[in-house]
C-alpha positions in Angstrom: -22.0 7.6 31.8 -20.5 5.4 29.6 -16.9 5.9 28.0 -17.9 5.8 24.6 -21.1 5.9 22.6 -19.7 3.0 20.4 -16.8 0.4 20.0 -16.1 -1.4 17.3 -13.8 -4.3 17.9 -12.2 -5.6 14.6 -10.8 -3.6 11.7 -11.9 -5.5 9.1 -14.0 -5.3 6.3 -17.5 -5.4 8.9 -15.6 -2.5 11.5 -14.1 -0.5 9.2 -17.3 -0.3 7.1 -19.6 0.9 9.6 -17.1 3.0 11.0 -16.5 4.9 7.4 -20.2 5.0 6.9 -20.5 6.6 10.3 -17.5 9.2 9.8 -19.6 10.2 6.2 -22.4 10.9 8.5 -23.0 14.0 9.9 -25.3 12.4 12.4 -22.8 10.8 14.3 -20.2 13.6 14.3 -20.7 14.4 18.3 -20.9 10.8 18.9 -17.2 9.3 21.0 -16.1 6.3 19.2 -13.9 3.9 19.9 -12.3 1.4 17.6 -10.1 -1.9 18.6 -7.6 -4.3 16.8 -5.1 -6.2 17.3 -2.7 -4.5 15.6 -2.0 -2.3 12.6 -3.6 -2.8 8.4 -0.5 -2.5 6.4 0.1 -5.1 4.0 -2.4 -6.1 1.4 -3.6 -9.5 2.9 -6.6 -9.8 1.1 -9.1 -9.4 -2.1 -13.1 -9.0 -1.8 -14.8 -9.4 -5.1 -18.4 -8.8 -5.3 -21.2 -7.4 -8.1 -23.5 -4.9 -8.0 -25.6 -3.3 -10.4 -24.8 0.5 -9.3 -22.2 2.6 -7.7 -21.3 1.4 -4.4 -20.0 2.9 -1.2 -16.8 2.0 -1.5 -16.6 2.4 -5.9 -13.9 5.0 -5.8 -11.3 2.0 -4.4 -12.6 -0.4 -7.0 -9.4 -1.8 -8.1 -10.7 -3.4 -11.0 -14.0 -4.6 -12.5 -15.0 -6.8 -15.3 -19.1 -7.4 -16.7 -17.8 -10.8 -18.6 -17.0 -13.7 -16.7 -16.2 -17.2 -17.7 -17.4 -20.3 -16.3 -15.5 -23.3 -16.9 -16.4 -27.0 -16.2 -15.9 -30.5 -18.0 -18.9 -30.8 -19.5 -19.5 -27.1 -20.1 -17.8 -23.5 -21.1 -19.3 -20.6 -21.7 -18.5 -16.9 -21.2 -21.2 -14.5 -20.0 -22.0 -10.9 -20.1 -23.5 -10.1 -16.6 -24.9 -6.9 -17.1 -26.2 -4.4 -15.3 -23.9 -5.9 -12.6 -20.1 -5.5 -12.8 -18.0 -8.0 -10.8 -15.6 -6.1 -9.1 -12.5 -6.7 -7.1 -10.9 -4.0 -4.1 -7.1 -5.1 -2.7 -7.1 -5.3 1.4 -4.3 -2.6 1.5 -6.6 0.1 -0.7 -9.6 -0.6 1.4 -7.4 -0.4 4.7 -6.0 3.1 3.6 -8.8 4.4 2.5 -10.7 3.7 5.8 -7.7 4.8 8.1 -7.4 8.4 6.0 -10.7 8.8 6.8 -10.2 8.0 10.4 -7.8 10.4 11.1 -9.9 13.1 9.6 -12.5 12.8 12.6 -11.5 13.4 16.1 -14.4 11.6 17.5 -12.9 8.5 16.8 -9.8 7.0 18.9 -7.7 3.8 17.8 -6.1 1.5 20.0 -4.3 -1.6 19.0 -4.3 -4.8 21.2 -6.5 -7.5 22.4 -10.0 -7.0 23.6 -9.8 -10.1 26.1 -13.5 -9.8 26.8 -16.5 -8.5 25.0 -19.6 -8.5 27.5 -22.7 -7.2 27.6 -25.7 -7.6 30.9 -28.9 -5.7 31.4 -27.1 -2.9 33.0 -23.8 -2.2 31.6 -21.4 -3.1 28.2 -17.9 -3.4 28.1 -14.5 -4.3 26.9 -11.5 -5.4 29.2 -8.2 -4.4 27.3 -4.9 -4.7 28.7 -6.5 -5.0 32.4 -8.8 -1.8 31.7 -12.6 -1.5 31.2 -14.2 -0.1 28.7 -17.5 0.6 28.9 -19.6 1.9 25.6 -23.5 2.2 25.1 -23.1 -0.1 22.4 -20.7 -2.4 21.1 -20.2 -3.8 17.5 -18.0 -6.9 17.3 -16.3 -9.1 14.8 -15.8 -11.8 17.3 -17.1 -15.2 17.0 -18.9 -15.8 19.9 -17.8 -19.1 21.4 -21.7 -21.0 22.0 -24.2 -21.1 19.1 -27.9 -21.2 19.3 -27.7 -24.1 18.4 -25.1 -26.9 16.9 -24.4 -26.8 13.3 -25.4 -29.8 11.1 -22.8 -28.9 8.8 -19.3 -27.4 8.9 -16.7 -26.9 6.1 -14.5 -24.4 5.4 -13.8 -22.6 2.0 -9.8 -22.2 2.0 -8.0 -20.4 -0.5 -4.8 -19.6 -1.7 -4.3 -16.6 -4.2 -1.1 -15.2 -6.0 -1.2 -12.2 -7.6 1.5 -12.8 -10.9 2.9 -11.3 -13.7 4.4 -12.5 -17.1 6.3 -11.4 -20.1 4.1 -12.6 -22.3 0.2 -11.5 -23.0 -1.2 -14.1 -21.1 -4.4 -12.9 -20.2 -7.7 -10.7 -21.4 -8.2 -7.6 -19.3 -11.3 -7.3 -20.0 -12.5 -10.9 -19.4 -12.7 -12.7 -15.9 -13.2 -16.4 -14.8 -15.6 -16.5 -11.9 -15.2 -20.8 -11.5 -13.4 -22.9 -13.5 -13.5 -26.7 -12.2 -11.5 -28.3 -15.3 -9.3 -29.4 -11.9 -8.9 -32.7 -10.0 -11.6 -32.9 -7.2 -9.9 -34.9 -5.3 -9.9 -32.7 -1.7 -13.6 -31.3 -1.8 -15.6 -29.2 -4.6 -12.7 -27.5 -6.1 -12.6 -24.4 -8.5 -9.9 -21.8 -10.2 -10.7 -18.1 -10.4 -9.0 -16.1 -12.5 -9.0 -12.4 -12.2 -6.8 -10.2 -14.9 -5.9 -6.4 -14.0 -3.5 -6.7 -17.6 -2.7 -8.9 -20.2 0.3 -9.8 -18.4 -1.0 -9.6 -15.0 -3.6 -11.4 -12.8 -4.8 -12.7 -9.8 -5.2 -16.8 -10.1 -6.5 -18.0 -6.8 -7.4 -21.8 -5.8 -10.5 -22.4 -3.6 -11.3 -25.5 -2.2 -15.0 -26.8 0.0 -13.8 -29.5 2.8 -14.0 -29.7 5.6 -9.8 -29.1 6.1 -7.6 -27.0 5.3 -4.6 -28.6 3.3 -0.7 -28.7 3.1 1.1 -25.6 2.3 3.1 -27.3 -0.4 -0.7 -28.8 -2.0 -1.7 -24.9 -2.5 1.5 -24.2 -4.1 1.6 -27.7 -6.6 -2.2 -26.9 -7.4 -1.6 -23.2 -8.5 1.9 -24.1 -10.9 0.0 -26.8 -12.5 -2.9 -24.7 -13.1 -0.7 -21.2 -14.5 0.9 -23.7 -16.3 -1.5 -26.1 -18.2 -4.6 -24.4 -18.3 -3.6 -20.8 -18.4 0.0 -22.0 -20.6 2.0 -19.3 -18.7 6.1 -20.7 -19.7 7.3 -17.8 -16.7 5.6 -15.5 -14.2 6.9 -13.5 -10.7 4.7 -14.0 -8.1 4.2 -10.1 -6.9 2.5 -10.9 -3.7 0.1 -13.8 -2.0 -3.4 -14.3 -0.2 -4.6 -17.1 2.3 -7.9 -17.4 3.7 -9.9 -19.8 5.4 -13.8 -19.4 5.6 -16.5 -20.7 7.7 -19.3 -22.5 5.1 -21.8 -23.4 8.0 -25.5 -23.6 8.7 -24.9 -22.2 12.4 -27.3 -19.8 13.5 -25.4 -16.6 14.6 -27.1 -14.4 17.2 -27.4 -11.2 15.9 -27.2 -9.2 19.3 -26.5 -9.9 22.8 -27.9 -6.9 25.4 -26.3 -3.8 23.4 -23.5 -5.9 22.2 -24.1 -6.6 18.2 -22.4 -8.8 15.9 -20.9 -7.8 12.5 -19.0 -9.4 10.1 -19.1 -13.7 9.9 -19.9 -13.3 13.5 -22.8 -11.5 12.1 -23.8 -14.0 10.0 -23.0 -12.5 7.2 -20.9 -14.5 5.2 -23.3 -16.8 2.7 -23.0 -20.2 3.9 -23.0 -22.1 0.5 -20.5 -19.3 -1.6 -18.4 -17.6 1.4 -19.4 -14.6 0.1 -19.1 -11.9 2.5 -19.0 -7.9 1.4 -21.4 -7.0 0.1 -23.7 -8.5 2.7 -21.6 -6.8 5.2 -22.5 -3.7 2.9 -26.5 -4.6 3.6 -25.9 -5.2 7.3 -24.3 -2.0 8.2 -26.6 0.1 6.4 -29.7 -1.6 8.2 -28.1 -1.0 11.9 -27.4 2.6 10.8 -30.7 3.3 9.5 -32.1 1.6 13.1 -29.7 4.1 14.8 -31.2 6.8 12.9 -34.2 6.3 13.3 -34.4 4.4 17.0 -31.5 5.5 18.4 -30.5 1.7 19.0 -28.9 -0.4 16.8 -31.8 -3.7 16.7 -32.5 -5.4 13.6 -34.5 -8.6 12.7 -34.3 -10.4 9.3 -37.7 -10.6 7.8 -39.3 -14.1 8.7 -39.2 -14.7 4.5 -35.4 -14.1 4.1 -34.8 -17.2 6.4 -35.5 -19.5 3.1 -32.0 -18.5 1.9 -30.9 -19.9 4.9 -32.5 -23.3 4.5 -31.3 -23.4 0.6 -27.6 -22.9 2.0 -28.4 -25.5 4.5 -29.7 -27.6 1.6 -26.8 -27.2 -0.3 -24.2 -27.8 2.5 -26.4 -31.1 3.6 -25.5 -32.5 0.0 -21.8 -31.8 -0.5 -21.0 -32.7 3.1 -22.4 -36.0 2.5 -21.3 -36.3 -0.5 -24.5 -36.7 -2.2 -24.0 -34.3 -5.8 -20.3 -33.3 -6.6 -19.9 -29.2 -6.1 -18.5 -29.3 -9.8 -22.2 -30.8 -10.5 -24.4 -28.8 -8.8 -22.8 -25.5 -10.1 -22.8 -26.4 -13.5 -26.1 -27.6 -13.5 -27.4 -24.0 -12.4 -24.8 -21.6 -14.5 -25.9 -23.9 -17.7 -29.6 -24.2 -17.4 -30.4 -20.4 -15.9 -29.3 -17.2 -17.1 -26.3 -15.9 -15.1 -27.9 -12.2 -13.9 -30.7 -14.3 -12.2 -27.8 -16.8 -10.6 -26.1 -14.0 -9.0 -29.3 -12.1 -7.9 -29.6 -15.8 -6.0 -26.3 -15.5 -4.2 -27.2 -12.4 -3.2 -30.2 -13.5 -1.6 -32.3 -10.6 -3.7 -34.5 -13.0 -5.9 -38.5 -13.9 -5.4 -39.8 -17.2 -4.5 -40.9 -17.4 -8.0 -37.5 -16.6 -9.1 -36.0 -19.7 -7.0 -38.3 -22.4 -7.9 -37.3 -21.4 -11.6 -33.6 -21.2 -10.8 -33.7 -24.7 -8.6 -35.9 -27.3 -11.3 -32.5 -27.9 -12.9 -31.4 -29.5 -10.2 -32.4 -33.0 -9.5 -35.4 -32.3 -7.8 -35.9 -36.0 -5.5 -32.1 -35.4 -4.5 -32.7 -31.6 -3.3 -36.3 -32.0 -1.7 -35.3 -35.0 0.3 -32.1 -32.7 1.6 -34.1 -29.7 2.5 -37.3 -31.8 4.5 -34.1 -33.3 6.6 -32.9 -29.9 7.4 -36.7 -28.4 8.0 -37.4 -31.8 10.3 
């Protein structure tokens, strides 16, 4: 007998979701689960923002939300009302809380902190070696990036960010309105955009995002984000109340999806989108789908339906073109927020349009340019 029915190694936003969604499950109440990290969530390290059309699982830590959004670029402006989605933002240190409340409500589940130094999973047996000991489960869920792909990537960069959450004296900002891209900055490092994201009108998040393949200087973040508060958002004074870095694989890599009874969640998953970075709500997806096969198989196996694997060609598409420099980033997006209506652009992020849908959405870009890029990537 195994120790465990399930380990989870990784409390982040892929973990700690399937966990939560397990512990609001009934089903899985007699079920002994284990979870791993590396050490304790306390500080608020991160933002996810996201859209959906409904309620989601995780609405009641919504921090804040917004249904207009601004798009800024040189040669167009233009602010949008996205409804019936709301574009909403939740703060690391809620999520984090919220989960680990939860946790300690079910005594099914253990937490250990530390390294898992091995994940491994044959034909007979799945384990974890921790601190010298083995852990065996009947399944294991990691975050972990396992170290040999498929297959090697044609394309690699990596979206890296910098946030700071600030306040001012002064009304700076609108509350009510958010700006999703704004690329009125030098492009000098890669596609590079602003988003702005106000919880008051004298408080925001202002984070700078950068494609490249890179990450930068610690005193560039810092120049790029005072210019910015300063020229484009004219803020005279602000506090910086706390900060955010991230770095995020934008890559074409096929990521297993399983190995044995070991499965993969999170980026190591495959679920962050390769041309945006974004990555929770289609955790959100993923851990519904291996809780439904759990359910209903009493194993954990999923396989993405052979049609969805076009969204993975357009990423590729996309990635092809700004790693070789073939459309600027600043072009490509404008192109597509100016010429198609900006429900149906995020229903296309989301992977959730038709075919139909996406030949509408891609005729404004230039067509020789885009078809040539995706044959390479097919051939």
């Amino acid at each position: 007998m195994p120790d465990y029915d399930y380990i989870i190694v990784g409390a982040g936003a892929a973990g700690l979701s399937l966990l939560t969604r397990m512990i609001r499950s009934s089903s899985f109440s007699d079920k002994k689960i284990l979870l791993v990290d590396r050490e304790r969530k306390t500080s608020n390290d991160r933002t996810w923002c996201f859209w959906e059309k409904q309620k989601g699982f995780f609405e009641e830590i919504v921090y804040k939300k917004w249904q207009s959004l601004w798009f800024y670029a040189p040669s167009y402006s233009a602010k949008n009302n996205i409804y019936p989605y709301e574009y909403k933002l939740i703060r690391g240190i809620d999520f984090y809380n919220y989960c680990f409340d939860l946790i300690q409500t079910a005594p099914n589940v253990e937490v250990r902190y530390g390294n898992a130094d091995h994940v491994i999973s044959t034909d007979t047996e799945t384990w974890i070696e921790m601190e010298g000991q083995k852990i065996t489960a009947a399944f294991i869920f990691s975050s972990i990036i396992p170290g040999k792909p498929k297959q090697k990537p044609s394309f690699h960069l990596l979206q890296h960010f910098k946030g700071w959450v600030i306040s001012t004296e002064e009304k700076n900002f609108n509350a009510t309105e958010a700006t999703l891209m704004d690329f009125r900055v030098p492009q000098l490092n890669g596609t590079t955009f602003f988003y702005v994201m106000p919880f008051a009108d004298n408080r925001a998040l202002v984070e700078y995002t950068i494609f490249s393949e890179s990450i930068l200087a610690e005193e560039v973040y810092v120049q790029s984000l005072n210019e910015y508060i300063a020229d484009t958002l004219k803020v005279k004074s602000f506090r910086i109340e706390s900060e955010e870095f991230g770095v995020i694989p934008m890559t074409d890599r096929i990521f297993p999806e399983r190995t044995n009874n070991l499965i993969y969640i999170g980026t190591a998953g495959g679920n962050t989108k390769p041309s945006s970075g974004y990555t929770f709500q289609f955790i959100q997806k993923h851990t519904e789908k291996l809780l439904s096969a759990l359910l209903q198989n009493g194993a954990p196996f999923i396989s993405k339906p052979v049609m969805d694997k076009r969204f993975h060609l357009y990423d590729s598409t996309l990635l092809n073109i700004l790693s070789h420099h073939k459309m600027e980033g600043t072009e490509v997006f404008t192109k597509l927020f100016r010429n198609n209506n900006i429900t149906d652009v995020l229903q296309f992020l989301d992977n959730e349009t038709t075919l139909l849908q996406e030949m509408r959405l891609v005729t404004v870009l230039p067509r020789k340019l885009f078809v040539r890029a995706a044959l390479q990537q097919l051939l």
